[in-house]
N, C-alpha and C positions, 0 to 999 in steps of 0.2 A: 440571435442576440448574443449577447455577453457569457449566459449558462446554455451546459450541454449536459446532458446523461451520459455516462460512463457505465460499461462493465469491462473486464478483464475476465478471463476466464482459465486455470491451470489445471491439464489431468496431469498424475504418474503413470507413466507406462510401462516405467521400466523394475523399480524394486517395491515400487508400493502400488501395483497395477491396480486400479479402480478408486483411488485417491483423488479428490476433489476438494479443488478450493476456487473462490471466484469472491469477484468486489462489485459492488456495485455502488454507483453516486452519483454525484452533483460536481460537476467542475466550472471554475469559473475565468474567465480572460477578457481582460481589455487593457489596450493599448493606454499607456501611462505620459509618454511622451513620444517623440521621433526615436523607433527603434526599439523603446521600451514597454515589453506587456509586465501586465500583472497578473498572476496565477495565482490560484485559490483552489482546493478539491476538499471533498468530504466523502469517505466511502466507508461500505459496512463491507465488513468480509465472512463469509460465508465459508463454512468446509463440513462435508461429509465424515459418518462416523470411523470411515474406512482412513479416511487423512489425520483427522484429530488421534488416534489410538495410535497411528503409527509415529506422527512426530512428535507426541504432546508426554506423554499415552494417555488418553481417555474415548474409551471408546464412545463416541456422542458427536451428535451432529449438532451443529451449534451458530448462531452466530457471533463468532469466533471476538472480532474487535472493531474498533471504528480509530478511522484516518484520517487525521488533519493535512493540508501541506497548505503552503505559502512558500511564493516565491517570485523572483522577477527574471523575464525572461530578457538577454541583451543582444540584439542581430546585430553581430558583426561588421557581414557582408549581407547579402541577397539570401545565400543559404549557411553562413557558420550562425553558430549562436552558442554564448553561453549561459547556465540558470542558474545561481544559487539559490536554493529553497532550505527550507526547517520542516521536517516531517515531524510528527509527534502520534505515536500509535498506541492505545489501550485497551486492555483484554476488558472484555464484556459482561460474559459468564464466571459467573461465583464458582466455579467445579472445575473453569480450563483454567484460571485465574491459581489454583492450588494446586492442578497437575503440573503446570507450566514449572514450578517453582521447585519440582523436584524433576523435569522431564531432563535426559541426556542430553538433545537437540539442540534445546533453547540455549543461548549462551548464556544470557544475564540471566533468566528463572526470576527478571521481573515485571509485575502486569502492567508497567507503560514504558514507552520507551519516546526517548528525545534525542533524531539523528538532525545534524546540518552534515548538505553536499553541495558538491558543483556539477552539474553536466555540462560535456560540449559537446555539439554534435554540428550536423552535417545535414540541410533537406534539401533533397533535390526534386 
């Protein structure tokens, strides 16, 4: 049908060995016109105490934030395409919510955030 389940899944291996973060959701697509889908996703992010303490700091496992997108996807050809979507991302937890806000990492140190992008890509 139209909805699929999503996870993604990231370790570190390299400076924050045993670092874990992962999403899991609901995505959604259908075709809107000739060429034209429409995308939808909703996902919870997940990350181990070993990832939070080291980008956040707080050492705690948590889940982290939830993920809005919207977007429309426009084929080209057979395989270019481009997406403009609007992601909108908010912290969850009341404790990563107040680390965030002093953590090094985070740029903005705020617990939501509203990006627009464009992808192009290529499926072959």
């Amino acid at each position: 049908g139209c909805f699929a389940f999503s996870t993604t899944h990231y370790f570190d291996i390299v400076d924050n060995s045993g670092g874990y973060v992962g999403e899991f959701g609901l995505e959604f697509e259908k075709e809107a016109a000739e060429n034209v889908l429409v995308n939808a996703a909703a996902r919870l992010m997940v990350a181990n105490a070993k990832f939070n303490d080291y980008y956040i700091p707080l050492h705690k496992a948590a889940v982290d934030a939830a993920i809005f997108e919207v977007g429309l996807t426009y084929n080209l050809t057979s395989a270019i395409y481009i997406r403009p979507q609007v992601e909108w991302t908010t912290l969850l937890d009341s404790e990563i919510k107040s680390a965030v806000a002093e953590s090094p990492w985070v740029f903005s140190g705020k617990a939501s955030l509203f990006n627009f992008g464009v992808a192009i890509g290529i499926e072959y």
